[in-house]
N, C-alpha and C positions, 0 to 999 in steps of 0.2 A: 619548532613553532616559530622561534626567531626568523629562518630561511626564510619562512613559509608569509609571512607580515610582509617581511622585506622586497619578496616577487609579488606578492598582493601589489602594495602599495606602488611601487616603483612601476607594476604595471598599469594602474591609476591615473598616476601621472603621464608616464607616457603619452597614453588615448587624450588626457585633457590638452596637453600640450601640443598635437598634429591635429584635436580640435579646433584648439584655439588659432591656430595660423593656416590651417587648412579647412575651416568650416565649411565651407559649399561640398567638395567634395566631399566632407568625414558625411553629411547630410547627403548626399547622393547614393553615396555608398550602403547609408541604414536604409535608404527608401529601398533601393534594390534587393539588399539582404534578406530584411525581414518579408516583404512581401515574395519572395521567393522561399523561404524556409516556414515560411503560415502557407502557401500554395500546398508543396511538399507534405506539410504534417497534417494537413485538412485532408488531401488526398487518400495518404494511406490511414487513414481513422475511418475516414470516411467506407475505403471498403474492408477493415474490419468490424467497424457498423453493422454493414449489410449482411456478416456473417454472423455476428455477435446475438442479432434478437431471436435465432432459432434455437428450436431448445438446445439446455446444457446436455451432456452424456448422463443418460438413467441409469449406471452399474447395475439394478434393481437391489434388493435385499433382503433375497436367500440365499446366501455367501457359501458356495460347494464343502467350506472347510471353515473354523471358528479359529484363526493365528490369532497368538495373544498380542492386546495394544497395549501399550505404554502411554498413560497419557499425563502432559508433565502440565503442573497446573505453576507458575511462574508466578511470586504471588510477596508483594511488601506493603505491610501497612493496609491490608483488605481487609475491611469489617465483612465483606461478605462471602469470604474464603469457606465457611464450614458448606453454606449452599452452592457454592460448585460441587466441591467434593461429592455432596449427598447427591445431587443431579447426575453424575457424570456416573454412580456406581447404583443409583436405584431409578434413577428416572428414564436413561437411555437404554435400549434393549442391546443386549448381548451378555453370552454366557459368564455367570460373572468370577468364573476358573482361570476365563479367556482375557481380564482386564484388569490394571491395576493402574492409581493412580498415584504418581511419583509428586511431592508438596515441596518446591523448594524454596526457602524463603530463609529471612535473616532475623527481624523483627520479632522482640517478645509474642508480641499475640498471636502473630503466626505460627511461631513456633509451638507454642501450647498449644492452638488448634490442630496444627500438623499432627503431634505428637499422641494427642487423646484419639485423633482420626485411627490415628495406627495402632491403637489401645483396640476400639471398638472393633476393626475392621483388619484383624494380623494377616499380614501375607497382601493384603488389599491393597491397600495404603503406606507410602514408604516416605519416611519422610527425609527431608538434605535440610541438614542446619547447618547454614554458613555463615563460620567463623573471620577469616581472614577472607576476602572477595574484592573484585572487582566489580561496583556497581551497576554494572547494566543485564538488562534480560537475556543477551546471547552468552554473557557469562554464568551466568545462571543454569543454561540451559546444556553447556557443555559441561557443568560441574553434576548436574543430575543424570545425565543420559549414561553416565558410569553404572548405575544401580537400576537402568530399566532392563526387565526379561523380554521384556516383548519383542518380534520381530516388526511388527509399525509402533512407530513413534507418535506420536500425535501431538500438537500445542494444541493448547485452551487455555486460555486467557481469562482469568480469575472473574469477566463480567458474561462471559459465556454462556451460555443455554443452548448444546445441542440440540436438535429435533429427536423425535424418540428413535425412529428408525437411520441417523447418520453412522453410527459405528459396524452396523450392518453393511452402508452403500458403501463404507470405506472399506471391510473386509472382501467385499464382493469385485470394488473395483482394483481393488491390488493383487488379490488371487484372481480371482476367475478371468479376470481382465488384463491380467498381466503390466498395469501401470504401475511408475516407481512414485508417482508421487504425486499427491491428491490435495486439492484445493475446495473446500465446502464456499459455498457462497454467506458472504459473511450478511446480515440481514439487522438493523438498527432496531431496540424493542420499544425506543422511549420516542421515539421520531413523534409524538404529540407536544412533547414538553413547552417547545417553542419553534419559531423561525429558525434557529441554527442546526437544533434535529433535527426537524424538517429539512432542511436542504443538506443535512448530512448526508442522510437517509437517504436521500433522492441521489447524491453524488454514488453513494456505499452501490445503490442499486444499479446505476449506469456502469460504475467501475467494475462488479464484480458480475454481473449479468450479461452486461453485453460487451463492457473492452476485453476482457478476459475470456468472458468466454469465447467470443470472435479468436482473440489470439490463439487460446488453445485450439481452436478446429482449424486453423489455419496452419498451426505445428510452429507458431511462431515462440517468440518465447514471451513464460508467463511468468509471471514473478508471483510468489508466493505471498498469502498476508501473513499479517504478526500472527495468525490463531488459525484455527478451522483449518489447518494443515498436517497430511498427516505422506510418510515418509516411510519406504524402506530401512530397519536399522543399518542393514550394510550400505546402503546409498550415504546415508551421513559420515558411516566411515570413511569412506571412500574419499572421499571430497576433505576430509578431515576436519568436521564439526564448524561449529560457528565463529564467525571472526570476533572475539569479545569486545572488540574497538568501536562496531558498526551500529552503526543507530537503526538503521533499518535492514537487522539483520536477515528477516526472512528472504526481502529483495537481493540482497545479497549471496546468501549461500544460493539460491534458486540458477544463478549467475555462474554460480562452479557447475549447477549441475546439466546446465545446458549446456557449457562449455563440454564437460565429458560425455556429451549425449546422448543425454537422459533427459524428459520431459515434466514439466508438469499438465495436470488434466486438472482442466475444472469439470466439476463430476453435479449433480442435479440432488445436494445435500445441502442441511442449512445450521448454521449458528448466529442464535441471535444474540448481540451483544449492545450495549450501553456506551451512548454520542454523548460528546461533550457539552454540556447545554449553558456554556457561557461563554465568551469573547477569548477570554484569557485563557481557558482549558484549551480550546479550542489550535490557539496561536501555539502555545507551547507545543501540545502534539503534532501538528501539521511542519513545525519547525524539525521535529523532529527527526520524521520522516524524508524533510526533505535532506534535511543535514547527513542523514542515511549516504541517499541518492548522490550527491554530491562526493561524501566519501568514496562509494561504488567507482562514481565515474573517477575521480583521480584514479582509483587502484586499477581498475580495469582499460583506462582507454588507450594507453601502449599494446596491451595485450591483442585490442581489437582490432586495431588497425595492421598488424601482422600480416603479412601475404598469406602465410600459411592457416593461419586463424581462417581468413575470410574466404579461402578458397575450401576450406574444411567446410564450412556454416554456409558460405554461400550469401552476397552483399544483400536479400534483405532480412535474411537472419540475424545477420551482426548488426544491421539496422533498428532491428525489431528490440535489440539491448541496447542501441546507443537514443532511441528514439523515448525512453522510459527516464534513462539516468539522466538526460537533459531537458525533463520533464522542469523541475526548476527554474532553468534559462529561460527557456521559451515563456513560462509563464512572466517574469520578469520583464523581461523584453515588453510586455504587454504597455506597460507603463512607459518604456521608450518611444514604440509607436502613438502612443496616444500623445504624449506631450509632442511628437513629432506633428502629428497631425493639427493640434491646438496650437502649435506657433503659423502654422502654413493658414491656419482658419484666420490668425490675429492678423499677417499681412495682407493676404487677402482681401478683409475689408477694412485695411488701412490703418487698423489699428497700432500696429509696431513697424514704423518708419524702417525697414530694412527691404530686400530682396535675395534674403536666403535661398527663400524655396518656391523661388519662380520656376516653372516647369521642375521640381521636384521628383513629383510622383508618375510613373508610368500610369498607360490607362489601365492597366490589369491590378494596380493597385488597389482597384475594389472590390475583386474577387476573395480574398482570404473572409472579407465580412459573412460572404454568404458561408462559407467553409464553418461559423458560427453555431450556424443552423444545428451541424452534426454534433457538436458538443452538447447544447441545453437540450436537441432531441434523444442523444444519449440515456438523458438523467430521467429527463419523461418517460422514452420506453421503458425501462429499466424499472422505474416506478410502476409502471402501470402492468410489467410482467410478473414483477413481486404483488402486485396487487394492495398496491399502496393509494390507488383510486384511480380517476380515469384522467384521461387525455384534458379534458375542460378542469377536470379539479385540479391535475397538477401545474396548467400552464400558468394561470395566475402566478405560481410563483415565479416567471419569469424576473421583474425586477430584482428580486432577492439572488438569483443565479446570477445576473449579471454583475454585480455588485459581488455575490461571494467568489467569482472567479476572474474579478477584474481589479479586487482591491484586496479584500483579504488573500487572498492566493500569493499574490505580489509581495506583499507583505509578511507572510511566513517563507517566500523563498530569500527575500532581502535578509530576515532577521537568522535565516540558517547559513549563509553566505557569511553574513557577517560574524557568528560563530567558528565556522568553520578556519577563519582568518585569523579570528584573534581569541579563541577560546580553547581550553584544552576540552578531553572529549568527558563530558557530565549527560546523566540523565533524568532529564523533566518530566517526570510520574502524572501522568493521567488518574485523577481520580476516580474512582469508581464508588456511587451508593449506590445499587441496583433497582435503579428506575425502570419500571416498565417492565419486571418480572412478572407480575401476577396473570399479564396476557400471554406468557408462552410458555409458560411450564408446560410439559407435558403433562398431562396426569397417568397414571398409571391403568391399564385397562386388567378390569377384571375379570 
């Protein structure tokens, strides 16, 4: 970590210092940058977009054969841990010989819960109490996957509610379809709570409905969520389990296996899950994830740039991963161009006595604005394909989108950077009361 501050910092100064005596230029240099790398990233969004809003792949679900799942429920400090369990073995349909839900967790009350689960439900329910551990969920998950039978794996994320028919479209689209690895569209249950579910929600649905699925029909690469993902056991062999370091480990291992590959499919299957409905919930997770990202791209961006790599994957496959990991940058960046633009405004009309950034900006500098468009119409279509309301109901929330991807964004990529720099690797828990259950249970048909 010492190294690691040292080349931060020392890089810091560098850029301030060839600012400070080189200003016009280092300001030439951003103007061109950025509005060529917003060209670039609008572009190719843009026609992932245009693939993204057709439907996802329907596996259907009458699965030729019933393989058994393994589904690991990753779980500290859940008060609502016994109602996944019950969900995931009486509420979702499949043969119940065929599923068993692995409980791994560290915590007293988890542990009792786990422990009675496996009381009620023997052979059902297996539970991992861990003792000595490394704190985060991909260690978690390699310490459980020792004691799953199943041949698919599955996460489910303690705030979870499969659809009734998902363990079905998962059996169907691994057998009968021959994929190695299956992505449910993750779907928000509480998005009324306020404005932040609300534009969770609307993010969850542009992300997982249309950027993803675009990618996956495109064969680009998809990165996996934290949950609703479900895996060949030999594929996680294979690649050799989860990196326990990685904050955002599903994006991660997703990364080995498209490296050896293998693809993920976003498949026309849903779990609904529980947004963060406060500022500070909010910032920690989103920190999280990016802090993930961030690790990804150190560990991998030697790897990428390899002749051999890219000529394997082909430059906009290896794109399509460096385009995700520097998902962070760019959003940051955001904040450099706008202060770049807000000084060019203050000389402009005279207001700061200087001439930086006369003739600054090219005239094409105003195209990435419109490239805009494709993001907040992301989150609309998306909304409005989940059926989250229409096109008039969800535009109003335009200010709110602007605002959540123009300040908070920037600001959970700052504070995971800044982590990343001078923090050893710790994990910021989400908490979960399961809000907005009572709308998606399934019930059981009789």
């Amino acid at each position: 970590m010492r190294a690691r501050k040292i080349v931060a910092l020392s890089s810091i100064l560098a850029i301030l210092i060839l600012s400070y005596f080189f200003t016009r230029e280092a300001l030439i240099f951003l103007a061109y940058f950025l509005t060529t790398a917003y060209l670039i990233w609008g572009v190719y969004h843009l026609a992932i977009m245009i693939v993204g809003v057709k439907p996802p792949l329907n596996p259907g679900s009458s699965p030729k054969s019933f393989p058994k799942i393994s589904l690991i429920i990753p779980a500290r400090n859940e008060p609502i841990l016994s109602r996944t369990i019950e969900v995931c073995l009486n509420h979702v349909e499949y043969p119940n010989e065929d599923k068993e839900v692995i409980v791994v967790t560290e915590d007293p009350a988890g542990e009792r819960t786990a422990i009675w689960y496996s009381q009620l439900y023997p052979g059902r329910v297996i539970p991992v109490i861990r003792r000595e551990y490394f704190p985060t969920k991909p260690s978690a998950l390699n310490d459980s996957i020792l004691l799953c039978k199943g041949d698919i794996i599955g996460i489910v994320d303690v705030e979870d509610i499969p659809d009734g028919d998902t363990f079905l479209k998962i059996a169907s689209a691994i057998e009968d379809h021959g994929l190695d690895s299956v992505q449910a569209i993750l779907r928000i249950s509480n998005e009324g709570d306020n404005w932040i579910t609300r534009l969770f929600a609307m993010e969850y649905a542009g992300w997982f409905r249309v950027w993803l699925n675009g990618r996956s029909k495109l064969g680009l690469f998809t990165p996996l969520g934290g949950t609703g993902n479900y895996m060949r056991r030999s594929l996680i062999a294979e690649v050799g389990g989860w990196d326990p370091l990685n904050l955002a480990e599903d994006a991660e291992i997703a990364i080995r296996f498209y490296l050896s590959g293998r693809r993920v499919t976003l498949i026309d299957a849903r779990h609904w899950e529980e947004a963060p409905d406060t500022f500070e919930a909010w910032l920690k997770q989103r920190t999280r994830w990016f802090r993930g990202w961030i690790q990804s791209l150190i560990k991998y961006l030697k790897v990428l740039f390899r002749p051999q790599v890219v000529r394997r994957l082909g430059p906009l496959k290896t794109l399509s991963i460096l385009s995700m990991l520097i998902a962070p940058i760019m959003v940051l960046f955001n904040w450099v161009a706008y202060g770049m633009t807000v000084y060019w405004l203050l000389e402009h009309f005279g207001l700061v006595k200087t001439a930086l950034t006369v003739d600054l900006f090219p005239w094409w500098a105003i195209l990435p604005l419109f490239f805009n468009v494709v993001y907040y119409y992301a989150w609309i279509a998306g909304g409005v394909l989940e059926k989250m309301g229409s096109i008039k109901g969800l535009i109003k929330y335009l200010p709110h989108m602007i605002f959540y991807m123009n300040v908070m964004m920037p600001l959970a990529a700052f504070r995971a950077f800044y982590q990343e720099i001078f923090k050893g690797v710790f994990w910021e828990k989400t908490k979960h009361l399961g809000k907005g259950v009572r709308w998606v249970v399934p019930e059981k048909q009789v």
